[in-house]
C-alpha positions in Angstrom: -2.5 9.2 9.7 -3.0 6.1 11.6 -6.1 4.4 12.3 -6.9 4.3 15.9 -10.1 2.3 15.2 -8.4 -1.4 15.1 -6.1 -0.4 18.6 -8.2 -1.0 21.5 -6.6 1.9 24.0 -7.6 -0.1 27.8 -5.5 -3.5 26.4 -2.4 -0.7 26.7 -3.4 0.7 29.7 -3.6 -2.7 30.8 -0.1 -4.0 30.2 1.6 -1.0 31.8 -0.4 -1.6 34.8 1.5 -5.3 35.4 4.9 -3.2 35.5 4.0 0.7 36.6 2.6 2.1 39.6 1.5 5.2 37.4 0.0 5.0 34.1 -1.1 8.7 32.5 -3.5 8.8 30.1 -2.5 12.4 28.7 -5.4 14.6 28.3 -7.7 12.2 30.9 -6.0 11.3 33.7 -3.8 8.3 36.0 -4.2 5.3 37.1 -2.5 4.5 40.1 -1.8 1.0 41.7 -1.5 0.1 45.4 -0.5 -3.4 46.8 -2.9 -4.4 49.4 -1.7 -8.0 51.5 -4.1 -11.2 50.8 -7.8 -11.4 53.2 -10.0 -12.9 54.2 -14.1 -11.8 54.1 -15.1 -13.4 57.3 -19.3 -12.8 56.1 -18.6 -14.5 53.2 -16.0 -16.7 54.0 -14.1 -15.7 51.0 -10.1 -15.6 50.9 -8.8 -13.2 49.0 -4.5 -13.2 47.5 -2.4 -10.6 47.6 -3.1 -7.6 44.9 -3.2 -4.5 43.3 -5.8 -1.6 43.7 -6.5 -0.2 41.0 -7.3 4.2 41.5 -8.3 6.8 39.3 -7.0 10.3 39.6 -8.5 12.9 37.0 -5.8 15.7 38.1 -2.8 14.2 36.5 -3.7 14.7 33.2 0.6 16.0 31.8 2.1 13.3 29.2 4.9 11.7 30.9 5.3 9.5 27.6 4.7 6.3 29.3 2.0 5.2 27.2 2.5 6.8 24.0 6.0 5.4 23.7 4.5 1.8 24.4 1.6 2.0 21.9 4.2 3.8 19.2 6.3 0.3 19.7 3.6 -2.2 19.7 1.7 -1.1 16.6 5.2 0.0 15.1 4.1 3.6 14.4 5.5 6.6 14.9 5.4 8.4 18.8 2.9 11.5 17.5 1.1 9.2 15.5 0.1 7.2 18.9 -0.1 10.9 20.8 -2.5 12.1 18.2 -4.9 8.4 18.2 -4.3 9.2 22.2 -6.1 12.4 22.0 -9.1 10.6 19.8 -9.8 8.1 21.8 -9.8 10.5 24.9 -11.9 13.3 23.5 -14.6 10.3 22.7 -14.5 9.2 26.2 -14.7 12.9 27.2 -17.9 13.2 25.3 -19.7 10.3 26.5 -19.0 11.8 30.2 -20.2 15.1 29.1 -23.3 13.4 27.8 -23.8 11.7 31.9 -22.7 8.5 30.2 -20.4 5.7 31.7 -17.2 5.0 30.0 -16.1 1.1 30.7 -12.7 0.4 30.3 -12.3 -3.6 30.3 -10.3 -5.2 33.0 -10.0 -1.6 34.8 -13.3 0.1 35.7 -15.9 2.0 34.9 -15.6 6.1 35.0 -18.6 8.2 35.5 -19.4 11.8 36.8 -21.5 12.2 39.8 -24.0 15.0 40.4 -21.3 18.1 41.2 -19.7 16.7 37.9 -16.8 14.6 39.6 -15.2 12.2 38.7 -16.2 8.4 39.8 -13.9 5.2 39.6 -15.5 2.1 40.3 -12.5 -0.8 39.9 -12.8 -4.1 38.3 -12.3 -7.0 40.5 -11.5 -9.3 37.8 -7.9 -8.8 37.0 -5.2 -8.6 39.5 -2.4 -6.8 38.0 0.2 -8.3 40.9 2.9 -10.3 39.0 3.6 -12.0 42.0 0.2 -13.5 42.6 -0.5 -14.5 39.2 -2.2 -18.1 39.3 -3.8 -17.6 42.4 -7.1 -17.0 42.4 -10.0 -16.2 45.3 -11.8 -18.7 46.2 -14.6 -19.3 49.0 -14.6 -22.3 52.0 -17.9 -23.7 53.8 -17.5 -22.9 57.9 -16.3 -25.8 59.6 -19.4 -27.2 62.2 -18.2 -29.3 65.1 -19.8 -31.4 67.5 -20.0 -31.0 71.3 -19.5 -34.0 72.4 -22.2 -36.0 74.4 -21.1 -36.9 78.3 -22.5 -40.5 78.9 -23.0 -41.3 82.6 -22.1 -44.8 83.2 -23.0 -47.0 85.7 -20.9 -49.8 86.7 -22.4 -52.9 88.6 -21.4 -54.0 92.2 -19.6 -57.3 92.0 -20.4 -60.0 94.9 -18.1 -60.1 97.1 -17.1 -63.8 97.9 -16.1 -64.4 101.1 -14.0 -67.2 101.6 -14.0 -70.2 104.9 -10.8 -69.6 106.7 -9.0 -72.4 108.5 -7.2 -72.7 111.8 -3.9 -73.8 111.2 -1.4 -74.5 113.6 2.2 -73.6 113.0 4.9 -76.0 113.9 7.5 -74.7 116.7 10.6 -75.0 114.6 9.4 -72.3 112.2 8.8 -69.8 115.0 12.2 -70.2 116.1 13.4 -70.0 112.0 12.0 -66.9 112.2 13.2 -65.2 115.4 16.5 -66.4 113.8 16.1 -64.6 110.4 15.1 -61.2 112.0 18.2 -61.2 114.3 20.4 -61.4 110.8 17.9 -59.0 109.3 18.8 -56.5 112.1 22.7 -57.1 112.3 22.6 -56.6 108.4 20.4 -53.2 108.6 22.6 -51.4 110.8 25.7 -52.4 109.4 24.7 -51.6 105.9 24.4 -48.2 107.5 27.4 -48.0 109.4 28.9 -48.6 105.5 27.3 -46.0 103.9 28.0 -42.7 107.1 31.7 -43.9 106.3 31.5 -43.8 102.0 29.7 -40.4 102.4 32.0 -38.9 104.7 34.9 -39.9 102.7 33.3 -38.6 99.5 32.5 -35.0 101.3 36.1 -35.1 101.7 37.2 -35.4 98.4 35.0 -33.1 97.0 36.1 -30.5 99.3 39.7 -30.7 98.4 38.9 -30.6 94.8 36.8 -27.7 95.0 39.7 -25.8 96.7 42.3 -26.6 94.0 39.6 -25.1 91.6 39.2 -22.4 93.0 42.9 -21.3 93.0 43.5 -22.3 89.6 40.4 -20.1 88.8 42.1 -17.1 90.4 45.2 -17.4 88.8 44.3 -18.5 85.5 44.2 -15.8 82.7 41.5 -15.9 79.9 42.6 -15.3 76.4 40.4 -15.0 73.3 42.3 -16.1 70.2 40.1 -15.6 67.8 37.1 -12.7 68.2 34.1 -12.6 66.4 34.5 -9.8 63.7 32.3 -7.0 64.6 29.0 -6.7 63.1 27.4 -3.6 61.1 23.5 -3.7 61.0 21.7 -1.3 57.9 18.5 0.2 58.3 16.8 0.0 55.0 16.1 3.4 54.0 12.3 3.9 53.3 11.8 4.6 50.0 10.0 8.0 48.6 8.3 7.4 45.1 5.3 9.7 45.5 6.7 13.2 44.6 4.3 16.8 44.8 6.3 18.6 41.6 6.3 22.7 41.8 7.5 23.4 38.3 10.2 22.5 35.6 11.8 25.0 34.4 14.3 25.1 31.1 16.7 27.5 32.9 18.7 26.0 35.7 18.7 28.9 37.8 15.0 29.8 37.4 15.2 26.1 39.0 17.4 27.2 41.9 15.7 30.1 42.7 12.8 28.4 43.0 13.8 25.3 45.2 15.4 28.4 47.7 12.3 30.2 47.9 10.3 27.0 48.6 13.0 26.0 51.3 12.8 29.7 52.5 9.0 28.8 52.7 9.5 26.2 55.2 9.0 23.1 52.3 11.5 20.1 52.3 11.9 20.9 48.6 14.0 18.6 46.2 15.8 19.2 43.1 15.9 16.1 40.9 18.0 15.5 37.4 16.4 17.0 34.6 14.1 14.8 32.5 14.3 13.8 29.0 13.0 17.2 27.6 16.0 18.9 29.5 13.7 20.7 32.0 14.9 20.9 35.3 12.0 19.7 37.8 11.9 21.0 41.1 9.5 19.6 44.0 7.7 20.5 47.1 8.9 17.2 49.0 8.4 13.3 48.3 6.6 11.0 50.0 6.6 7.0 50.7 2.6 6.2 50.2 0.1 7.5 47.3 -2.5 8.8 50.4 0.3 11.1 52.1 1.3 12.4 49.1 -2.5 13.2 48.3 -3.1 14.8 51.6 0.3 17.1 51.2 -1.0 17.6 47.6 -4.5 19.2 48.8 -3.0 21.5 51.7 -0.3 22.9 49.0 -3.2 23.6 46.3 -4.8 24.9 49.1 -1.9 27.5 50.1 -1.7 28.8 46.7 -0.3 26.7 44.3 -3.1 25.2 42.7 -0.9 24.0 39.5 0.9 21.4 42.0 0.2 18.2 40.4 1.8 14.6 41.8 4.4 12.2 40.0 5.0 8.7 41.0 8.4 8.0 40.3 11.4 5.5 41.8 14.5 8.3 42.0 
């Protein structure tokens, strides 16, 4: 049989978590991942990228194969030989919560039970399992202080004013009559100029009139043509994907299957039918969902209506 004791079981756990929204650990239980957009801690002043949330959920305990199939091809053993080192290392963890101790899984979380003997998930924050943000890490920045500026009142000094003598001067004759002269041609020059330009405006309002009349018939009689439209264009909705899935039953008899998905649509359920998995069981589901938390909700109100072996899968159909 193979020894478990060299395989450290969390580094597996791990590596799914980079490329799986679900990882079971059969026997224990799932964790999930949930994207969460990058933040900033305004008390602390900390920025945070975008990652993954890392969520523990004790009821989805069924092995999917995910993790046995990845351990059985990393250590090059055989698939029940990594199901049955599985089961080890999960019946040790199940004893040291039995005991009220805390199991730590590294770059995870810690799992404890509470007082009503629940379980508790505490993530780690030092791993982000986001491919997308890998390099970028949090980091904190000091507040920014700014100055008010200071108003300065200034004061500006009175010049002296100088006052200059002034002297009588007497102007010759001839330059009055220069004068009297130049305004007369000043005059003549002002009214002509304006005599000029009533007889260029009233010419130009002319013109324009007469073109603005052939325009206008050509406009009625002309005939537009488009030569060449603009192809029509076809907008798609993106279809909002459903990956969270409440399962009812698989059944190895394909009409045990369809009875079942009638009666559930008989019920009032939006109940699926999906292709049968890889052990030829034909799964049949309550409905699908597009988030982890509505697919929990709907989860607790069907265990609540008498179906308490309804159990979640997280799955891109």
């Amino acid at each position: 049989m193979y020894n478990f004791v060299s395989m450290n079981l969390e580094q597996y756990i791990g590596q799914l978590l980079y490329r799986h929204q679900c990882v079971t650990v059969p026997g224990f239980g799932a964790f999930l991942t949930e994207t969460n957009t990058a933040f900033l801690n305004e008390s602390t002043n900390s920025f945070y990228p975008p990652r993954k949330v890392v969520s523990f959920n004790s009821n989805l305990k069924n092995n999917d194969g995910l993790l046995a199939n990845h351990i059985a091809l990393s250590e090059k053993i055989s698939y029940d030989n990594a199901v049955s080192s599985i089961a080890t290392e999960v019946s040790r963890w199940n004893s040291s919560l039995d005991s009220n101790e805390k199991v730590t899984l590294k770059n995870i979380g810690d799992i404890s039970l509470n007082t009503e003997k629940k379980t508790v998930f505490v993530p780690s924050e030092n791993t982000n399992y986001l491919k997308e943000s890998f390099g970028l890490n949090t980091f904190v920045s000091p507040s920014i202080k700014r100055e008010v500026a200071k108003h300065l009142d200034i004061v500006e000094e009175e010049q002296p004013v100088i006052t200059l003598p002034t002297e009588k001067r007497k102007t010759p004759s001839y330059l009055k009559y220069a004068a009297v002269f130049a305004l007369g041609l000043a005059g003549a020059g002002y009214f002509g100029y304006n005599f000029y330009e009533n007889r260029v405006a009233e010419q130009t309002l002319l013109v324009e009139t007469s073109v603005q009349k052939k325009m206008q018939t050509k406009i009625q009689q002309a005939t537009f043509l488009i030569e060449n439209p603009l192809p029509s264009v076809t907008l798609t909705v993106k279809e909002e994907k459903l990956n969270y899935h409440i399962v009812a039953g698989a059944f190895r008899n394909e009409e045990n299957a369809t009875k079942a998905y009638n009666e559930l649509i008989a019920t009032g359920y939006k109940a699926r039918r999906i292709a049968p998995n890889k052990h030829g069981l034909y799964p049949v589901l309550f409905g699908s969902y597009s988030t982890l938390q509505e697919a929990n909700e709907a989860k607790e109100k069907i265990q609540q209506a008498g179906n308490p072996d309804a159990w979640l899968l997280v799955k891109e159909l």
